[in-house]
C-alpha positions as CSV (number, residue, x, y, z in Angstrom):
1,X,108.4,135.9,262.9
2,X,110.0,132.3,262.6
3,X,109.4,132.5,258.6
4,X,112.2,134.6,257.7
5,X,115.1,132.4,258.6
6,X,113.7,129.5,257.3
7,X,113.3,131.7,254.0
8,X,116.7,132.8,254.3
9,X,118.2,129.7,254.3
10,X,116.1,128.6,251.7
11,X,117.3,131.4,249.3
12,X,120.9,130.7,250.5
13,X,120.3,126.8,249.6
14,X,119.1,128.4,246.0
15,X,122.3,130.9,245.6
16,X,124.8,127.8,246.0
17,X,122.9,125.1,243.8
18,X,123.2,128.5,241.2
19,X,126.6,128.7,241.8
20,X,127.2,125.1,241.6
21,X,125.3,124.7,238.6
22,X,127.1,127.5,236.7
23,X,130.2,126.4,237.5
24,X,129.7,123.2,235.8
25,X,128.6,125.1,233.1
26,X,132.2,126.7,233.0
27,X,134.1,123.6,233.2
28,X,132.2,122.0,230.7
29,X,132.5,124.6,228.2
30,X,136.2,124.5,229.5
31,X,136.0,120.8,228.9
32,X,134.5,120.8,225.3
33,X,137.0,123.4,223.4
34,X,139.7,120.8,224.8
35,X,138.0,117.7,223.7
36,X,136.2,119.5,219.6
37,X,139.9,120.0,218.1
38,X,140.4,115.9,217.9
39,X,136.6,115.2,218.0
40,X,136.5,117.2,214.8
41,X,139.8,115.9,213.2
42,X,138.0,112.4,213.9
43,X,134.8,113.3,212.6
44,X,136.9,114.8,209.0
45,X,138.8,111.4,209.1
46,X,135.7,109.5,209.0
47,X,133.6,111.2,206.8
48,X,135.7,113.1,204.8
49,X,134.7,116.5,205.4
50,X,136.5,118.7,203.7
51,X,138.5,116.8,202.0
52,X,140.3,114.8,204.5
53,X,141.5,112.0,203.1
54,X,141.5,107.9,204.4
55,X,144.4,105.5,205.9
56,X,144.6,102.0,205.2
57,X,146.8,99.4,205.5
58,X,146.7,97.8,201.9
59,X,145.0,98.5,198.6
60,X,141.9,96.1,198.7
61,X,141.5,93.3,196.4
62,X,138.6,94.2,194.2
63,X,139.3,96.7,191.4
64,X,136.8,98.5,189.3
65,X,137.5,99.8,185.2
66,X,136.4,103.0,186.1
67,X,139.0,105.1,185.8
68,X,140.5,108.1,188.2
69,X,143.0,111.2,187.2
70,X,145.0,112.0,190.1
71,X,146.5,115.3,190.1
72,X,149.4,116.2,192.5
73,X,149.8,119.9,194.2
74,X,152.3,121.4,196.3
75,X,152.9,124.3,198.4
76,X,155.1,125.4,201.0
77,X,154.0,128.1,203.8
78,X,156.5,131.0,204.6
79,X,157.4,130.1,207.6
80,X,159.1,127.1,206.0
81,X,162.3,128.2,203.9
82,X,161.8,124.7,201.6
83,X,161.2,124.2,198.0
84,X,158.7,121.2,197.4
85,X,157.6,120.4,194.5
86,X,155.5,117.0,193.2
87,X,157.4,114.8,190.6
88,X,154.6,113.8,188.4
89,X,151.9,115.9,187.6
90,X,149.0,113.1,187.0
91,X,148.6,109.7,187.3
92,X,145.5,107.8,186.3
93,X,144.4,104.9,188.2
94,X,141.4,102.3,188.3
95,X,139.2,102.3,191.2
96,X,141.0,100.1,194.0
97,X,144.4,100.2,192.4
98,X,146.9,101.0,194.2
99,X,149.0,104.4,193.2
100,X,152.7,104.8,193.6
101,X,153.5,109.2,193.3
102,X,156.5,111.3,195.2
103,X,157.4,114.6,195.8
104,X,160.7,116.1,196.1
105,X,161.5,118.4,199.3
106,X,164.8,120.4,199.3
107,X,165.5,122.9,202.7
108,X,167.2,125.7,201.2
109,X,168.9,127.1,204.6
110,X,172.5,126.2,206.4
111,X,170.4,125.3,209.4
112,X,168.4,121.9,209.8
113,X,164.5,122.4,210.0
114,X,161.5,120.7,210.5
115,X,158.3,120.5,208.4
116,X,154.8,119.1,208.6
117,X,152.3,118.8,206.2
118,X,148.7,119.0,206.1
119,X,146.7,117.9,203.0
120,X,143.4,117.3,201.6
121,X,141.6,116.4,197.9
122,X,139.7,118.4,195.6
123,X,136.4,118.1,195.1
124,X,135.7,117.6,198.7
125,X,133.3,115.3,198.7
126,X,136.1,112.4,197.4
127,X,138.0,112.9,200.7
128,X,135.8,110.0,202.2
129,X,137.0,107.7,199.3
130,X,140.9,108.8,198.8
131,X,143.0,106.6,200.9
132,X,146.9,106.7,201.3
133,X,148.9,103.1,202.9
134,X,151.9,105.3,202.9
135,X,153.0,108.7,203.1
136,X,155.7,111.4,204.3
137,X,152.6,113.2,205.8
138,X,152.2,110.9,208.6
139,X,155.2,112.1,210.5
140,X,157.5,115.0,211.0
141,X,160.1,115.6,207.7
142,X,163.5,116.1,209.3
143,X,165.7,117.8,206.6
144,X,169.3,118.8,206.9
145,X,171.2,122.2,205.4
146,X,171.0,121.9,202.0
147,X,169.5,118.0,201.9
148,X,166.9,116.8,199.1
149,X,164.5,114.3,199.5
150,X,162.3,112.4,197.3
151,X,159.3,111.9,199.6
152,X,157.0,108.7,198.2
153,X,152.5,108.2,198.9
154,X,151.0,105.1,197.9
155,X,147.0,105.5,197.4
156,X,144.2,103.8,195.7
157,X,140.9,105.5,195.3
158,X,138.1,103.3,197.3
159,X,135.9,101.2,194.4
160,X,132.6,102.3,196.2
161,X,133.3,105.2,194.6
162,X,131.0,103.7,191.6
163,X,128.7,102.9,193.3
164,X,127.8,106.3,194.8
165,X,125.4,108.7,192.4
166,X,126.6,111.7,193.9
167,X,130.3,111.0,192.5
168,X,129.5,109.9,188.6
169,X,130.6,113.7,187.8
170,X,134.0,113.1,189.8
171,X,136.6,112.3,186.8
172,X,139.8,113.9,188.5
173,X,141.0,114.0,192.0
174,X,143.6,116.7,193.2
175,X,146.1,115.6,196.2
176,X,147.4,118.8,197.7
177,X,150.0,119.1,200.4
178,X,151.2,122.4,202.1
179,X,154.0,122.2,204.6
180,X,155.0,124.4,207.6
181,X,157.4,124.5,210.0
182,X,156.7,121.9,212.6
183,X,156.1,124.2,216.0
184,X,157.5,121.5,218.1
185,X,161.1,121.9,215.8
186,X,163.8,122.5,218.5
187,X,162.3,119.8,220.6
188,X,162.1,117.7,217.3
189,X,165.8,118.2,216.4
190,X,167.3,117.9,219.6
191,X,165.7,114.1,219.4
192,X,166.9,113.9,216.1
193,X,170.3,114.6,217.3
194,X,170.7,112.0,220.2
195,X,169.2,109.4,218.1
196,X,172.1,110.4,215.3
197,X,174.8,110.3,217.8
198,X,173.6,107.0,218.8
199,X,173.7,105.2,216.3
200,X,176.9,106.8,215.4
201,X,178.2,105.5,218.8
202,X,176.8,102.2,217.9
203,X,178.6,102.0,214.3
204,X,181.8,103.1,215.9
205,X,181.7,100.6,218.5
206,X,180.8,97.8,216.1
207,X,183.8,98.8,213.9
């Protein structure tokens, strides 16, 4: 007669460690989505899965005769009433040289807008090797109504390139850039707007 509560409590000890258990489950799964979007933009960045291209600080000193044709693409999603355009088609480049292109962006409205851009290289197993010092495509492109920009990436293409097998077939490398409307624009241009009223506070005060 004295089994059953002991066997109740026992089951009830069961039900919450079940509970307990799956609700850790939850907030891990919760946890994980959260944490995969910049674990997987890491992962791209360092290994250069699907294309994602490299950031350095300086074009390294050892070059390498091989040569590189670096082709330039541009697009512009609808959302983002620019024209953008690159202003070379090609350049070629030894392995380890550094790269000087631009690209011209022109917002075709009355109203200011904001565009970001993301970007990648064809074929995509030179993403790991393609690496930009400088670029418009690190930050947020403010343009004005009506403004034109020349918009200016220095590169170099890694010289361990040549010494990987699976890229002796790799002769050309294609830089694409597609921009879109930033989604964080009015909170972009209303920073954009005090800083521009500062420093014209600033200037008139110096004057």
């Amino acid at each position: 007669m004295n089994d059953r509560p002991e066997g109740d409590r026992g089951l009830r000890r069961k039900n919450r460690l079940f509970m307990a258990g799956l609700f850790g489950l939850v907030f891990g799964m919760v946890g994980l989505a959260y944490a995969s979007v910049p674990l997987y933009a890491l992962f791209c960045q360092v290994t250069g899965f699907g294309g994602t291209t490299q950031r350095a600080d300086a074009a390294p000193a050892r070059q390498v005769d091989r040569v590189i044709k670096v082709r330039f693409n541009a697009d512009v999603n609808q959302s983002l009433p620019w024209r953008f355009k690159p202003e070379q088609k090609e350049l070629t480049v030894k392995l380890g040289e550094m790269g000087l292109a631009a690209y011209q962006a022109a917002n075709r409205t009355d109203r200011a807008t904001v565009g970001t851009a993301l970007y990648n290289v064809t074929p995509d197993k030179a993403g790991k090797y393609f690496n930009k010092i400088e670029c418009f495509c690190f930050t947020e492109q403010v343009l004005e109504p009506g403004q034109s920009v020349d918009m200016p990436v220095a590169f170099f293409v890694d010289p361990s390139l040549a010494d990987d097998p699976a890229m002796e077939d790799v002769t050309t490398i294609t830089l694409s850039y597609t921009f879109f409307r930033a989604k964080d624009e009015t909170q972009v241009l209303a920073q954009h707007a005090t800083q521009a009223a500062g420093a014209k506070g600033t200037g008139t005060a110096a004057n």
